[in-house]
TORBATI-982980 format. One line per field, with one value per residue (C-alpha): z, x, y negated. Coordinates in nm, 2 decimals, always signed. Example, Ala and Ser with C-alpha at 12.3 -4.5 7.8 and 13.67 -1.06 7.14 Angstrom:
<recs>
up	c(+0.78,+0.71) $
east	c(+1.23,+1.37) $
north	c(+0.45,+0.11) $
</recs>
This chain:
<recs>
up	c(+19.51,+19.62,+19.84,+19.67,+19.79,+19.68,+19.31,+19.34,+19.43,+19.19,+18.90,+18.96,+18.89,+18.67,+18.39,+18.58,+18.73,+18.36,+18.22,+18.51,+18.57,+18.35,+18.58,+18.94,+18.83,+18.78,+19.07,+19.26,+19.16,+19.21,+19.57,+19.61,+19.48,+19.68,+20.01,+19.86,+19.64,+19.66,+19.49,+19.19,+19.22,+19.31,+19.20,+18.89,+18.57,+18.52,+18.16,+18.15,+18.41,+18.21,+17.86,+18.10,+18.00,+18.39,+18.49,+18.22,+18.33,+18.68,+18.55,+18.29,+18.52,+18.76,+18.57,+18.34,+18.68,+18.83,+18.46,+18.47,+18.85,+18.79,+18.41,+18.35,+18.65,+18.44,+18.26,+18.49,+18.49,+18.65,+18.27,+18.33,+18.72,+18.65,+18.39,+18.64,+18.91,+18.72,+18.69,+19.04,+19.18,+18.87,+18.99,+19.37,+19.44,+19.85,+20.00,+20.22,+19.97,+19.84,+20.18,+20.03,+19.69,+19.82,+20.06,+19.73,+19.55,+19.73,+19.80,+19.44,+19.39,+19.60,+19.46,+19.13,+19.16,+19.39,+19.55,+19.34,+19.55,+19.82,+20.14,+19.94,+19.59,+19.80,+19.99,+19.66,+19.49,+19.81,+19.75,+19.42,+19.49,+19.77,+19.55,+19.31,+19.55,+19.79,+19.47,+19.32,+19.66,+19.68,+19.32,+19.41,+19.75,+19.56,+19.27,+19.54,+19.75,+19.44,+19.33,+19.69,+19.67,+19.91,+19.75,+19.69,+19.78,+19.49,+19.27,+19.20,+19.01,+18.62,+18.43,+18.07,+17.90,+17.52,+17.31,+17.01,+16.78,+16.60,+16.40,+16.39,+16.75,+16.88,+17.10,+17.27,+17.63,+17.67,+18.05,+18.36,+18.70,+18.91,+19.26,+19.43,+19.41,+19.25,+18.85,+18.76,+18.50,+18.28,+18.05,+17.71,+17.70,+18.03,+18.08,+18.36,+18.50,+18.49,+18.76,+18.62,+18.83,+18.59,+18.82,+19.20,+19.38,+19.15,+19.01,+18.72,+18.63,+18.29,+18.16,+17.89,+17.71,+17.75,+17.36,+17.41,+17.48,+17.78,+17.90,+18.04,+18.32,+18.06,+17.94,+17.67,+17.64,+17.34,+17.40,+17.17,+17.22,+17.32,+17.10,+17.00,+16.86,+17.10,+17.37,+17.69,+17.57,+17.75,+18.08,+18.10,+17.73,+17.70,+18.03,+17.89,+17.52,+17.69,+17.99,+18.03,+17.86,+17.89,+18.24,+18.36,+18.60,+18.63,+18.82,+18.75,+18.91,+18.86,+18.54,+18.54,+18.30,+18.21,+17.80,+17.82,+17.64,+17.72,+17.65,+17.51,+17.30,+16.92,+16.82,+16.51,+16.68,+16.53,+16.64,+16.57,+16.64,+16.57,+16.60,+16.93,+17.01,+16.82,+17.15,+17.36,+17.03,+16.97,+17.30,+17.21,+16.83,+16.98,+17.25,+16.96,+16.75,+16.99,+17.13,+16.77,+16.85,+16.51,+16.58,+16.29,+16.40,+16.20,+16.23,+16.13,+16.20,+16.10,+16.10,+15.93,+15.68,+15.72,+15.91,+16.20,+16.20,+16.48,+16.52,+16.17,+16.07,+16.38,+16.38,+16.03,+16.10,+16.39,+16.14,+15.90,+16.15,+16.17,+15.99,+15.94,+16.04,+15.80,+15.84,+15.70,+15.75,+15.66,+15.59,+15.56,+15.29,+15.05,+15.01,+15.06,+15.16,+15.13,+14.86,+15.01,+15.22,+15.12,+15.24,+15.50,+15.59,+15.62,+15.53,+15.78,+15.59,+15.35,+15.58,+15.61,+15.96,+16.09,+16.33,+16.58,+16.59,+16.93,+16.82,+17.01,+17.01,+17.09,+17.02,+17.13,+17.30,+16.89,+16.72,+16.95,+16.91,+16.54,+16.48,+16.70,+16.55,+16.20,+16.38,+16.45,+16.12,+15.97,+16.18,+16.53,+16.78,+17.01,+17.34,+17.16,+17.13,+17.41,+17.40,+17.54,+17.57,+17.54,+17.84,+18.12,+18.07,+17.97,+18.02,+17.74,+17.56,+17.36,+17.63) $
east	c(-3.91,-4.24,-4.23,-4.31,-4.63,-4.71,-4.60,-4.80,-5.15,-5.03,-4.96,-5.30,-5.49,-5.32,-5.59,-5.90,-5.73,-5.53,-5.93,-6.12,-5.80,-5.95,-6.29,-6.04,-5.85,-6.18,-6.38,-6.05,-6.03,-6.39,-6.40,-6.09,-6.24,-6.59,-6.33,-6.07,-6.24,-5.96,-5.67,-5.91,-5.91,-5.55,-5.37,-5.53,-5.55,-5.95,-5.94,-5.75,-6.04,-6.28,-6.13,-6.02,-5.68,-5.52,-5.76,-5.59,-5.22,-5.29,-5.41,-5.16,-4.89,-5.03,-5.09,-4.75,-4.52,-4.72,-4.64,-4.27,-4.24,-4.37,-4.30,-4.00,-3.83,-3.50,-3.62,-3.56,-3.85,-3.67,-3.70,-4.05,-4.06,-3.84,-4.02,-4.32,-4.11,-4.04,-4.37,-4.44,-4.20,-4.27,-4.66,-4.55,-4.68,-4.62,-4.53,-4.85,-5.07,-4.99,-5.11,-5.44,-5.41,-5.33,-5.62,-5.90,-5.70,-5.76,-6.13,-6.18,-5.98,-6.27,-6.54,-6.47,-6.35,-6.60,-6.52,-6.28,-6.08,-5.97,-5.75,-5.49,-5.55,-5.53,-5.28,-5.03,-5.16,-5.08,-4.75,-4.66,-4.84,-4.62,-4.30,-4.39,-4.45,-4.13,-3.91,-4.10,-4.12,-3.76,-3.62,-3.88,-3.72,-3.38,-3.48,-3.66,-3.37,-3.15,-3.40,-3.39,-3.75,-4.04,-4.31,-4.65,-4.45,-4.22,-4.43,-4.28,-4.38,-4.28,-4.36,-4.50,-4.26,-4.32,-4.59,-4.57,-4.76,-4.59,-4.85,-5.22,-5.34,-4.96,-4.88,-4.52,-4.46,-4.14,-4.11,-3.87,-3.82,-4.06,-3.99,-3.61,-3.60,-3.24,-3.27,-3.39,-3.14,-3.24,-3.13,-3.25,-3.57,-3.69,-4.06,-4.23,-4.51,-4.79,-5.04,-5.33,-5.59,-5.87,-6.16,-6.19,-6.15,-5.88,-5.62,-5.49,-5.17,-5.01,-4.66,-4.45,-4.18,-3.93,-3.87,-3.58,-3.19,-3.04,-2.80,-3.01,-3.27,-3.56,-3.73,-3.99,-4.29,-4.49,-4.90,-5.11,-5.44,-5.61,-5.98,-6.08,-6.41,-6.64,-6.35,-6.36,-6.13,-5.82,-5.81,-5.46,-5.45,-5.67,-5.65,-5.23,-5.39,-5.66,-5.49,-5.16,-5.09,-4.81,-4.69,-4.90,-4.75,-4.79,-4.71,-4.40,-4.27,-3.84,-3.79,-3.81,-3.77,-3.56,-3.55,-3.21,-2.90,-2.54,-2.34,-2.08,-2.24,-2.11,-2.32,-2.58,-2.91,-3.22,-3.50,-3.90,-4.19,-4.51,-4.72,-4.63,-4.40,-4.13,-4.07,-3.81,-3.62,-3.62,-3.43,-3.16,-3.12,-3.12,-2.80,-2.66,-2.61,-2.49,-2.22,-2.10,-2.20,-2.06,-2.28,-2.51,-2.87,-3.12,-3.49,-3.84,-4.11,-4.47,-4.75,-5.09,-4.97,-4.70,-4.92,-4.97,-4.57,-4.46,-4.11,-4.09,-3.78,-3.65,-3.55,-3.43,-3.20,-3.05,-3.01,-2.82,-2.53,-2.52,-2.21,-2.41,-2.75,-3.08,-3.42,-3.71,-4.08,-4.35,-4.70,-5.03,-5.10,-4.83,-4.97,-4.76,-4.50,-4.13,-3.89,-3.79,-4.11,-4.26,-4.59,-4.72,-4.65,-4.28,-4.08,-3.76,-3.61,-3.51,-3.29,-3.06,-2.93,-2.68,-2.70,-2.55,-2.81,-3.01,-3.37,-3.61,-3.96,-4.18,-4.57,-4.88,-4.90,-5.00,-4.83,-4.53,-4.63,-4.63,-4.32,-4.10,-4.23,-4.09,-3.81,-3.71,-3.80,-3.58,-3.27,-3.28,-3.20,-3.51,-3.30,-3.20,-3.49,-3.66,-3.95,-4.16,-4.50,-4.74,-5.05,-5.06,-4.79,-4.89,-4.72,-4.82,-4.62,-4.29,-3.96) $
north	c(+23.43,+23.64,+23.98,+24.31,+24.28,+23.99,+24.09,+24.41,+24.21,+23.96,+24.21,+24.38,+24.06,+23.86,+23.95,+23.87,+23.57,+23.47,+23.51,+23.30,+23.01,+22.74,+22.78,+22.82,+22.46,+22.28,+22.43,+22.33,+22.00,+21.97,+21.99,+21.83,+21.50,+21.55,+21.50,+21.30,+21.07,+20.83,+21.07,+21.04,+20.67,+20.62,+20.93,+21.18,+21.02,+20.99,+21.00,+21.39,+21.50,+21.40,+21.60,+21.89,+21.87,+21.81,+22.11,+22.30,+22.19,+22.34,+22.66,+22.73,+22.63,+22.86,+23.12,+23.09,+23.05,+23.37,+23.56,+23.49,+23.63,+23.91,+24.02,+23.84,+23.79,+23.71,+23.39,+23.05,+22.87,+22.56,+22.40,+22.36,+22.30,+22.01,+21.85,+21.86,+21.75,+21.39,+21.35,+21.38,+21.15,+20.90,+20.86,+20.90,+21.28,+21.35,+21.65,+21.70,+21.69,+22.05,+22.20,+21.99,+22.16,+22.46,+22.47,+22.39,+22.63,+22.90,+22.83,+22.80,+23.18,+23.29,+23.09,+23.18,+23.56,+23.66,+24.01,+24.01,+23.79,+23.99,+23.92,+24.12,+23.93,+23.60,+23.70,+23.71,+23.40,+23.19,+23.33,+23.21,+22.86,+22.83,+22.91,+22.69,+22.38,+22.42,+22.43,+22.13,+21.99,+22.06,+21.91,+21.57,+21.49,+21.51,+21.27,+21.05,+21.02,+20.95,+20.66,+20.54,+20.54,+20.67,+20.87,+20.64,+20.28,+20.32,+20.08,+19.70,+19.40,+19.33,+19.05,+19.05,+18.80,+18.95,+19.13,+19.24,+19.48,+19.74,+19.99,+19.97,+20.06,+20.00,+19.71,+19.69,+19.45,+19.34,+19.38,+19.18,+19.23,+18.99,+19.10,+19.19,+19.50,+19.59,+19.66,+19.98,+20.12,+20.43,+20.66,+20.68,+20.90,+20.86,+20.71,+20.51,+20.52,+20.21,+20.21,+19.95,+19.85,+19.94,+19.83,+19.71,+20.00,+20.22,+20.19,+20.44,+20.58,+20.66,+20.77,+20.58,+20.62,+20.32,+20.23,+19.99,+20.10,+20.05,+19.78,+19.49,+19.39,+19.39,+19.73,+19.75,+19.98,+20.11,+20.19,+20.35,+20.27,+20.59,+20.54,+20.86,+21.00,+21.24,+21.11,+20.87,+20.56,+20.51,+20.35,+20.28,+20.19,+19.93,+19.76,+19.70,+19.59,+19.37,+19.25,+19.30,+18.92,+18.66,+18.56,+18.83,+19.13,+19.52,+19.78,+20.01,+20.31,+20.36,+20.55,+20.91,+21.22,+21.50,+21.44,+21.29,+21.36,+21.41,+21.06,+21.28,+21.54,+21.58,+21.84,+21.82,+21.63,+21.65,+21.45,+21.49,+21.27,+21.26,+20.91,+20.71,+21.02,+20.82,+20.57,+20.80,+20.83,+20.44,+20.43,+20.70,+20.60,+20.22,+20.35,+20.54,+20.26,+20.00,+20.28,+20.34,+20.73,+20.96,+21.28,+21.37,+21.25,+21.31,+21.19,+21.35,+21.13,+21.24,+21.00,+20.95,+20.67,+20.41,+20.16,+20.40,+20.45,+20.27,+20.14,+20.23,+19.90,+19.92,+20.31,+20.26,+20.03,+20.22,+20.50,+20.32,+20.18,+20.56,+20.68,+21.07,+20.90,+21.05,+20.98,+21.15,+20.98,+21.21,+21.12,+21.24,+20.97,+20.81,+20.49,+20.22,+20.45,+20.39,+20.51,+20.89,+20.92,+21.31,+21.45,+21.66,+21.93,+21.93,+22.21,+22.22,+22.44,+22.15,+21.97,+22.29,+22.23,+22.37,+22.67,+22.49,+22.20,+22.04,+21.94,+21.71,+21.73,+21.43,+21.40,+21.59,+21.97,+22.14,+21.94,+22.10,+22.42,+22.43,+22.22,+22.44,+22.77,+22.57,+22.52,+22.83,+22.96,+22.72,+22.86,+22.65,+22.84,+22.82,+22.76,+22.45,+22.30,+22.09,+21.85,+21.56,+21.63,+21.29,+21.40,+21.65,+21.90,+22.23,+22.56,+22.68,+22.40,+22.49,+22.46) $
</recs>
């Protein structure tokens, strides 16, 4: 995907440029804001550039993506480019604005490196940037086209016509079409994107996972409340817990994401979820039950105590129209918790899967991290274990 050259220069500085990436993304972004203030405002979540965490999905995608073409050649990285591809189309991502990345990206590679950054080193990172945004590029014309949508007008109109709340910081909107645009359909443990004008100028855009099955007009949501100590509150979060009331409309881009599972499959399924992680599996346990699906599917769901387990009845129940359905909650605290509920941690081994099982991963990037290396431990294979991470999608995350 690179020349020789490129690899070479590439090779040579992947330590200095591995140890100064998290500085390269910010300076990057930086700049990029100071002449496009409005891609901050319209575009990049606000709330992850504040924590850092988009800065550090650029650079460990970067950095990852530049690894693989140069150490491991062999390994397809088209897993991760098409997780990131979703996302792009889902918060309408167009294909001139990576000459604009590209263009901060590389001042900040000479900002940050120095002399180190010469017309050689440069030469080879422009390289693999440029691999990595035509194939992106690429994969997001294809989903656009197939969505019949055009990158940054693919937002319509739904209509609030339910809320309920489901856990302690956990509200769920039960959503209709209120414009005529034909119905989106989705499969289950695809997401959306919500693009709430927070203020007069901006408007801010969030992924979520839709939590209800498929087979209507109407799609339901699941927001956590993002309220977090020594942490900016969520944008997003609460403008849809204070706001987004009866009657009212918001802004919804056609459902995206690659989570999704065969129709057909029969083999073992395990599911995991951690917190609000649980809503892409509501969807496919939901479709499960209504399609009479005989596949073992067990769920794992973590949480802090059973009042912070959202769609905690409602997954049950699924479960149980099962005919090999199991479900496992696990808590940090017991009380009040249901007959068969067990602490944290949870040892997979316990559940003795079979060697032939496909696991699902839902929740934030460490709890990931951890689960799948307890995965594996437990006897998953790790190719058969994919995931769904909740914020800006790391590279470093578990595929």
């Amino acid at each position: 995907m690179i020349s020789a050259h490129a690899r070479d220069a590439v090779a040579d500085s992947l330590p200095a440029v591995t140890a100064a990436i998290q500085n390269i993304a910010a300076r990057s972004y930086e700049t990029l804001f100071e002449e496009r203030p409005d891609l901050l405002h319209r575009l990049f979540n606000r709330h992850n550039q504040a924590t850092g965490e988009q800065q550090a999905a650029l650079a460990n995608g970067l950095a990852g993506f530049a690894g693989l073409l140069v150490h491991k050649p062999y390994i397809d990285a088209r897993t991760v480019l098409e997780r990131i591809a979703h996302k792009h189309v889902s918060v309408g991502v167009r294909p001139d604005q990576y000459e604009l990345v590209h263009r901060h990206l590389m001042m900040a590679f000479s900002t940050v490196l120095g002399a180190a950054a010469t017309e050689r080193v440069l030469a080879g990172w422009s390289e693999v940037y440029w691999a990595m945004a035509r194939a992106l590029a690429a994969r997001e014309a294809q989903l656009s086209e197939k969505l019949g949508i055009t990158p940054g007008e693919h937002w319509r109109s739904w209509l609030v016509v339910r809320r309920a709340r489901e856990a302690h910081h956990v509200l769920s909107l039960l959503l209709e079409p209120a414009d005529d645009w034909p119905d989106d359909t989705f499969t289950p443990g695809q997401y959306v994107s919500v693009a709430a004008p927070v203020d007069e100028d901006s408007f801010q855009i969030r992924q979520y996972s839709i939590s209800s099955p498929p087979g209507g007009r109407r799609l339901r949501i699941s927001v956590e409340r993002q309220v977090r100590e020594g942490r900016p509150p969520g944008d997003v979060s609460t403008y849809l817990h204070e706001r987004a009331v009866l009657g009212s409309t918001i802004l919804l881009s056609p459902p995206c994401g690659e989570l999704t599972l065969p129709p057909d499959a029969t083999e073992p399924l395990l599911l995991v979820s951690y917190g609000i992680g649980v809503t892409p599996f509501v969807s496919m346990l939901g479709d499960f039950a209504e399609r009479g699906v005989r596949r073992p599917v067990t769920h794992v769901h973590i949480d802090r105590d059973v009042l912070h387990h959202p769609h905690r009845f409602e997954t049950e129940e699924y479960l149980a129209r099962l005919p090999e359905g199991r479900s496992h909650p696990v808590y940090d605290d017991l009380q009040w918790a249901p007959k068969g509920a067990v602490p944290t941690p949870f040892d997979f081994r316990e559940l003795a899967l079979p060697t032939d099982t496909t696991a699902l991963l839902c929740g934030p990037s460490s709890f990931l991290q951890a689960t799948r290396a307890a995965l594996v431990n437990a006897g998953v294979r790790p190719h058969s274990i994919r995931y769904e991470v909740f914020g800006p999608d790391l590279w470093t995350a578990p595929s």
